[in-house]
N, C-alpha and C positions, 0 to 999 in steps of 0.2 A: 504493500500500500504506500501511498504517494506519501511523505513526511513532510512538514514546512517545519526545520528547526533554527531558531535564533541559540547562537551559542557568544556568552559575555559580549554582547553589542554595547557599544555607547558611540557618543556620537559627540564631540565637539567641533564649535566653530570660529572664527575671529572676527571679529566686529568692525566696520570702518574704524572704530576707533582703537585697532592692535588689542583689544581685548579680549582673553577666552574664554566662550560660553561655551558651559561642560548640560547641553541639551539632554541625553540619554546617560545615566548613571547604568553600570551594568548590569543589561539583563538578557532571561534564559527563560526561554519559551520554544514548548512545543506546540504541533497545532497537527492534527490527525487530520488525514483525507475525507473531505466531505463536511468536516466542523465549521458551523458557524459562531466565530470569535467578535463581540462587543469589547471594546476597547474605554472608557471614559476614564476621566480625570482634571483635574484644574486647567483653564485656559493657558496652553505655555507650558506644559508640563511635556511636551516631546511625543505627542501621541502624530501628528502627523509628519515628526521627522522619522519615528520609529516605520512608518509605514513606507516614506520615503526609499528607507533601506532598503525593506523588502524589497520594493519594485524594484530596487536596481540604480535608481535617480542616484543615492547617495552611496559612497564608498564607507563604511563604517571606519571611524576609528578606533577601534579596537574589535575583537570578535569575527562571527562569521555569521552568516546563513546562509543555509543547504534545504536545497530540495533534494528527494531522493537522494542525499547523500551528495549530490554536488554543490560546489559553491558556487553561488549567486555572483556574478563578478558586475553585470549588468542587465538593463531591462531586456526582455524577449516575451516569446507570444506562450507563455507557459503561464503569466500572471497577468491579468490586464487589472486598468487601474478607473477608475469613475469616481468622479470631481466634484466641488461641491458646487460649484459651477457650469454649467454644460459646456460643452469644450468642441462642440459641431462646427461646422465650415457653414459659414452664413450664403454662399452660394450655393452651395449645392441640395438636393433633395436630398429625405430622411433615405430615401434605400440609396441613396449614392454615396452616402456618408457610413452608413451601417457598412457596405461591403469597401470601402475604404480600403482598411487592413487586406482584408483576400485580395486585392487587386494589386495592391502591393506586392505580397507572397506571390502572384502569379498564378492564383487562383482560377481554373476555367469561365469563362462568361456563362456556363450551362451550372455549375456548382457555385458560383456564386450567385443566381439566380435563386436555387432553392435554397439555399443559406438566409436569406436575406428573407424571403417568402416564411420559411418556418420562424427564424428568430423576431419579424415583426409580427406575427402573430400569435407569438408567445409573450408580446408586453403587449397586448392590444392594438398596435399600430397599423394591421392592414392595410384599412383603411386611408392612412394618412403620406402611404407610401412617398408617393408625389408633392408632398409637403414640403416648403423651405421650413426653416428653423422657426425664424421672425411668426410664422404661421399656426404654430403651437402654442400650448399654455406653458410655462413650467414644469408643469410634473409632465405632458407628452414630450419636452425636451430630454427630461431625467430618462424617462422610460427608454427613448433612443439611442442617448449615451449609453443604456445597459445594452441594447442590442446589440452597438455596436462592439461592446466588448464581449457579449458572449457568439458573435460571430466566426471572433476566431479561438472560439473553444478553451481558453486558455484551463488549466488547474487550479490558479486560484483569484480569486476577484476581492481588489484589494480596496475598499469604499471611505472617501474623506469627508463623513460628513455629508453624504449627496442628498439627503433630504433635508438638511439646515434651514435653507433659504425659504421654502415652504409652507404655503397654510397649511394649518391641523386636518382641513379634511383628507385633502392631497398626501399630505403626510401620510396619516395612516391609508389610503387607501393605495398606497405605493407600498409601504410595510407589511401590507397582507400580500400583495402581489410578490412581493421580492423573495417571502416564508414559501407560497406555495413553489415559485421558480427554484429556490434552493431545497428543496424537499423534490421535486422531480429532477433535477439536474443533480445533485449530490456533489456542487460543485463547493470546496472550501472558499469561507467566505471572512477577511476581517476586514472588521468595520468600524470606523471611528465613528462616535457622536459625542455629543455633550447631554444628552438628554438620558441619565439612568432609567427613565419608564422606556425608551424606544430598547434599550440596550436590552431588558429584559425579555421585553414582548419578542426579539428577535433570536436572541444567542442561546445556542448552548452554555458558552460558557459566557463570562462577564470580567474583563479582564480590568482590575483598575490601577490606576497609576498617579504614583508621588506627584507632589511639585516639585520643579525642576531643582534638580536633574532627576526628571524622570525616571522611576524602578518599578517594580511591579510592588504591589505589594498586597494584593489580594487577588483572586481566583476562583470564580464563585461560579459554579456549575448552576443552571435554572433547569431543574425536573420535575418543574408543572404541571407540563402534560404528561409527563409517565405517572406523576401522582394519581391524575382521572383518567389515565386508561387510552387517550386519545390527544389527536394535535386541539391543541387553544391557539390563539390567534385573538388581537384586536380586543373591543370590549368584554370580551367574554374573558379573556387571561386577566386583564384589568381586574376584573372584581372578585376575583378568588384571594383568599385571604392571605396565601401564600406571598403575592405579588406585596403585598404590603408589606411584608415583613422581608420582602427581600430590596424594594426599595429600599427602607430606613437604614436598613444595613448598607445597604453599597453606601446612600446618601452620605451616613455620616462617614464615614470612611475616609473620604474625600472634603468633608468638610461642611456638606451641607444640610441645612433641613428640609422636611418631608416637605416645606411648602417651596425651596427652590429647586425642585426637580421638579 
Protein backbone atom coordinates (compact mmCIF):
# COMPACT_ATOMS: atom_id res chain seq x y z
CA UNK A 1 0.00 0.00 0.00
CA UNK A 2 0.91 3.59 -1.09
CA UNK A 3 2.66 5.30 2.28
CA UNK A 4 2.86 9.28 2.52
CA UNK A 5 5.74 9.49 5.35
CA UNK A 6 7.18 12.83 6.66
CA UNK A 7 10.26 11.96 8.48
CA UNK A 8 11.91 15.01 11.16
CA UNK A 9 10.63 17.96 8.55
CA UNK A 10 11.16 21.49 9.59
CA UNK A 11 11.36 24.12 7.43
CA UNK A 12 13.15 27.54 7.80
CA UNK A 13 13.24 30.79 6.01
CA UNK A 14 15.10 34.37 5.99
CA UNK A 15 13.34 37.32 5.86
CA UNK A 16 14.10 40.48 3.75
CA UNK A 17 15.27 41.51 6.61
CA UNK A 18 18.58 38.41 7.14
CA UNK A 19 16.32 37.03 9.73
CA UNK A 20 15.53 33.29 10.58
CA UNK A 21 12.04 32.07 10.66
CA UNK A 22 12.24 28.55 12.01
CA UNK A 23 8.24 27.95 10.23
CA UNK A 24 8.18 23.86 10.99
CA UNK A 25 9.73 22.66 14.23
CA UNK A 26 10.37 19.00 13.71
CA UNK A 27 7.94 16.67 12.69
CA UNK A 28 6.90 12.99 11.97
CA UNK A 29 3.87 11.83 10.21
CA UNK A 30 2.54 9.03 8.66
CA UNK A 31 -0.41 9.15 6.54
CA UNK A 32 -1.87 5.42 5.04
CA UNK A 33 -3.24 5.01 1.46
CA UNK A 34 -6.77 6.38 1.18
CA UNK A 35 -6.69 8.42 4.70
CA UNK A 36 -8.22 11.44 4.83
CA UNK A 37 -5.93 13.88 7.09
CA UNK A 38 -7.47 17.48 8.64
CA UNK A 39 -4.73 19.47 9.49
CA UNK A 40 -5.68 22.98 11.99
CA UNK A 41 -3.85 25.08 14.15
CA UNK A 42 -3.10 28.97 14.84
CA UNK A 43 -2.95 31.35 11.95
CA UNK A 44 1.12 31.02 11.04
CA UNK A 45 1.67 28.03 12.62
CA UNK A 46 3.26 26.30 9.36
CA UNK A 47 0.39 24.30 8.21
CA UNK A 48 0.49 25.57 4.80
CA UNK A 49 4.32 25.52 4.49
CA UNK A 50 4.16 21.86 5.95
CA UNK A 51 1.88 21.04 2.84
CA UNK A 52 4.20 23.17 0.63
CA UNK A 53 6.80 20.37 1.25
CA UNK A 54 4.71 17.74 0.49
CA UNK A 55 3.99 18.89 -2.85
CA UNK A 56 7.39 19.33 -3.67
CA UNK A 57 7.04 23.44 -3.86
CA UNK A 58 9.53 23.50 -0.94
CA UNK A 59 12.83 21.76 -0.38
CA UNK A 60 12.60 20.87 3.50
CA UNK A 61 15.39 21.99 5.76
CA UNK A 62 15.87 19.31 7.45
CA UNK A 63 14.18 15.75 7.11
CA UNK A 64 12.50 13.89 4.26
CA UNK A 65 9.30 12.70 2.75
CA UNK A 66 8.64 9.49 0.92
CA UNK A 67 6.02 8.11 -0.86
CA UNK A 68 6.25 4.49 -1.31
CA UNK A 69 9.42 4.66 0.18
CA UNK A 70 10.98 7.30 -2.39
CA UNK A 71 11.87 10.72 -1.62
CA UNK A 72 9.96 13.49 -2.61
CA UNK A 73 12.70 15.67 -4.26
CA UNK A 74 9.82 17.62 -6.36
CA UNK A 75 6.22 18.35 -7.57
CA UNK A 76 4.94 15.46 -10.11
CA UNK A 77 1.55 14.05 -11.11
CA UNK A 78 1.50 11.53 -8.10
CA UNK A 79 0.07 14.58 -5.79
CA UNK A 80 -2.00 17.25 -7.12
CA UNK A 81 -2.60 20.21 -5.04
CA UNK A 82 -6.09 22.65 -4.87
CA UNK A 83 -5.80 26.34 -3.64
CA UNK A 84 -7.79 28.39 -1.71
CA UNK A 85 -8.18 30.35 -4.53
CA UNK A 86 -9.11 28.87 -7.87
CA UNK A 87 -6.07 28.87 -9.90
CA UNK A 88 -8.14 28.27 -13.62
CA UNK A 89 -6.92 30.04 -16.89
CA UNK A 90 -9.58 32.84 -17.35
CA UNK A 91 -9.56 32.13 -21.17
CA UNK A 92 -10.15 29.04 -21.45
CA UNK A 93 -13.28 26.61 -20.91
CA UNK A 94 -13.86 24.43 -17.79
CA UNK A 95 -13.15 21.06 -19.88
CA UNK A 96 -10.13 22.98 -21.57
CA UNK A 97 -8.69 23.72 -18.36
CA UNK A 98 -9.67 20.39 -16.56
CA UNK A 99 -7.76 18.24 -19.35
CA UNK A 100 -4.82 20.92 -19.01
CA UNK A 101 -2.53 18.46 -17.32
CA UNK A 102 -3.37 15.40 -19.83
CA UNK A 103 -2.57 17.47 -22.74
CA UNK A 104 0.56 18.39 -21.39
CA UNK A 105 1.51 14.56 -20.49
CA UNK A 106 0.53 13.80 -24.12
CA UNK A 107 -2.50 12.43 -23.21
CA UNK A 108 -4.78 11.08 -26.52
CA UNK A 109 -7.43 13.74 -27.75
CA UNK A 110 -9.94 10.34 -27.42
CA UNK A 111 -8.73 9.75 -23.45
CA UNK A 112 -8.72 12.89 -22.69
CA UNK A 113 -12.03 13.33 -23.91
CA UNK A 114 -13.42 10.67 -21.53
CA UNK A 115 -11.35 11.83 -18.77
CA UNK A 116 -12.73 15.12 -18.66
CA UNK A 117 -16.54 13.67 -19.48
CA UNK A 118 -16.21 11.28 -16.28
CA UNK A 119 -14.24 13.76 -13.83
CA UNK A 120 -16.83 16.66 -14.63
CA UNK A 121 -19.56 14.67 -13.94
CA UNK A 122 -18.25 13.45 -10.93
CA UNK A 123 -18.32 17.39 -9.27
CA UNK A 124 -21.54 18.12 -11.01
CA UNK A 125 -20.15 20.20 -13.94
CA UNK A 126 -21.49 18.60 -17.02
CA UNK A 127 -23.20 20.78 -17.75
CA UNK A 128 -21.08 23.79 -17.42
CA UNK A 129 -18.46 22.07 -19.62
CA UNK A 130 -18.30 25.19 -22.16
CA UNK A 131 -18.19 27.47 -19.33
CA UNK A 132 -15.21 30.25 -18.91
CA UNK A 133 -14.38 30.64 -15.22
CA UNK A 134 -15.79 34.52 -14.93
CA UNK A 135 -19.08 32.34 -15.60
CA UNK A 136 -19.27 30.23 -12.57
CA UNK A 137 -20.07 30.98 -8.86
CA UNK A 138 -17.23 30.18 -6.60
CA UNK A 139 -17.85 26.85 -5.23
CA UNK A 140 -18.57 25.75 -9.50
CA UNK A 141 -14.89 27.31 -9.75
CA UNK A 142 -13.60 25.07 -6.53
CA UNK A 143 -15.48 22.02 -7.95
CA UNK A 144 -13.34 22.40 -11.34
CA UNK A 145 -10.18 23.06 -9.70
CA UNK A 146 -10.89 19.54 -8.00
CA UNK A 147 -11.49 18.09 -11.54
CA UNK A 148 -8.98 19.32 -12.72
CA UNK A 149 -6.62 17.78 -10.27
CA UNK A 150 -8.39 14.47 -10.19
CA UNK A 151 -7.90 14.22 -13.98
CA UNK A 152 -4.71 13.32 -13.62
CA UNK A 153 -5.27 10.70 -11.15
CA UNK A 154 -2.79 11.67 -8.82
CA UNK A 155 -2.34 9.42 -5.09
CA UNK A 156 -2.73 12.11 -3.01
CA UNK A 157 -4.67 15.43 -3.08
CA UNK A 158 -3.09 17.99 -1.19
CA UNK A 159 -6.01 20.97 -0.07
CA UNK A 160 -5.10 24.60 1.26
CA UNK A 161 -7.92 25.68 2.71
CA UNK A 162 -10.10 25.42 -0.69
CA UNK A 163 -13.23 26.00 0.82
CA UNK A 164 -12.02 29.39 3.16
CA UNK A 165 -13.26 31.94 0.84
CA UNK A 166 -16.83 30.41 0.83
CA UNK A 167 -20.49 30.95 2.03
CA UNK A 168 -21.61 28.31 4.67
CA UNK A 169 -24.17 26.87 2.32
CA UNK A 170 -21.58 26.26 -0.60
CA UNK A 171 -19.36 25.30 2.19
CA UNK A 172 -20.97 22.44 3.29
CA UNK A 173 -22.51 21.58 0.39
CA UNK A 174 -18.87 21.17 -1.30
CA UNK A 175 -17.94 19.12 2.13
CA UNK A 176 -20.56 16.54 1.52
CA UNK A 177 -19.47 16.23 -2.05
CA UNK A 178 -15.78 16.02 -1.58
CA UNK A 179 -16.67 12.90 1.65
CA UNK A 180 -18.75 11.02 -0.94
CA UNK A 181 -15.71 11.61 -3.97
CA UNK A 182 -13.19 10.45 -1.31
CA UNK A 183 -15.10 7.42 -0.03
CA UNK A 184 -15.49 6.22 -3.97
CA UNK A 185 -12.10 7.39 -5.10
CA UNK A 186 -10.04 6.12 -1.98
CA UNK A 187 -7.81 8.67 -2.92
CA UNK A 188 -5.48 10.06 0.31
CA UNK A 189 -6.52 13.22 1.01
CA UNK A 190 -4.67 16.23 3.42
CA UNK A 191 -6.36 19.01 4.17
CA UNK A 192 -5.69 22.36 5.78
CA UNK A 193 -8.44 24.56 7.25
CA UNK A 194 -8.98 26.77 10.11
CA UNK A 195 -12.27 25.70 10.93
CA UNK A 196 -12.17 22.58 13.73
CA UNK A 197 -16.03 21.75 12.83
CA UNK A 198 -15.08 21.35 8.92
CA UNK A 199 -11.82 19.24 10.12
CA UNK A 200 -14.13 16.92 11.90
CA UNK A 201 -17.10 16.55 9.77
CA UNK A 202 -14.29 15.42 7.19
CA UNK A 203 -11.01 13.57 8.41
CA UNK A 204 -10.35 10.53 9.68
CA UNK A 205 -7.93 11.64 11.56
CA UNK A 206 -7.46 15.43 12.91
CA UNK A 207 -4.17 16.52 12.85
CA UNK A 208 -3.29 19.71 15.16
CA UNK A 209 -0.47 21.87 15.24
CA UNK A 210 1.61 24.25 17.80
CA UNK A 211 2.29 27.99 17.01
CA UNK A 212 5.15 28.44 15.27
CA UNK A 213 7.21 26.68 14.95
CA UNK A 214 4.82 24.57 14.14
CA UNK A 215 4.99 20.58 15.63
CA UNK A 216 2.23 18.21 15.84
CA UNK A 217 1.15 17.92 18.91
CA UNK A 218 -2.20 16.03 18.95
CA UNK A 219 -3.77 13.33 16.63
CA UNK A 220 -7.16 12.74 17.14
CA UNK A 221 -8.63 9.83 15.03
CA UNK A 222 -12.80 10.90 14.43
CA UNK A 223 -14.96 7.23 14.64
CA UNK A 224 -18.25 8.77 14.53
CA UNK A 225 -19.50 6.85 12.10
CA UNK A 226 -18.06 3.59 13.13
CA UNK A 227 -19.69 4.54 16.53
CA UNK A 228 -23.41 4.31 14.55
CA UNK A 229 -22.74 1.75 12.25
CA UNK A 230 -22.62 3.87 9.02
CA UNK A 231 -21.06 7.16 7.20
CA UNK A 232 -22.46 10.68 8.97
CA UNK A 233 -21.96 13.59 6.94
CA UNK A 234 -23.01 17.25 7.32
CA UNK A 235 -25.92 18.15 9.86
CA UNK A 236 -26.45 14.94 10.86
CA UNK A 237 -22.56 14.31 12.29
CA UNK A 238 -23.00 17.90 13.72
CA UNK A 239 -25.48 16.94 16.21
CA UNK A 240 -24.24 13.72 17.79
CA UNK A 241 -22.88 14.26 20.87
CA UNK A 242 -19.67 12.84 20.05
CA UNK A 243 -18.93 15.80 17.63
CA UNK A 244 -19.12 18.05 20.65
CA UNK A 245 -16.91 16.62 22.62
CA UNK A 246 -14.41 16.37 20.10
CA UNK A 247 -14.78 19.88 19.06
CA UNK A 248 -13.96 21.24 22.75
CA UNK A 249 -11.20 19.00 22.79
CA UNK A 250 -9.32 19.95 19.55
CA UNK A 251 -10.78 23.78 20.25
CA UNK A 252 -8.86 24.01 23.30
CA UNK A 253 -5.83 22.47 22.29
CA UNK A 254 -5.09 25.09 20.20
CA UNK A 255 -6.37 27.69 22.17
CA UNK A 256 -9.77 28.37 21.56
CA UNK A 257 -13.38 28.25 22.72
CA UNK A 258 -16.36 26.36 21.65
CA UNK A 259 -17.61 29.78 20.44
CA UNK A 260 -14.54 30.55 18.07
CA UNK A 261 -14.76 27.58 16.06
Amino acid sequence: MMKLSLSGISQEYVTDKGETVNAVGETDLEIPEGEFVCVVGPSGCGKSTLLNVIAGFLEPTSGSVRMDGKVITGPDKQRGVVFQQPTLFPWLTVSKNVEFGLRINGTSASERERIVTDVLDLVGLADFHDSKPYELSGGMQQRAQIARVLANDPSVILMDEPFGALDAITREKLQNDLLDLSREKRKTIFFITHSVDEAIVLGDRVIVMSARPGQIIRDVPIKISETYGRPLKGAELRDTPEFDVLRDEIASSIGLSATDV
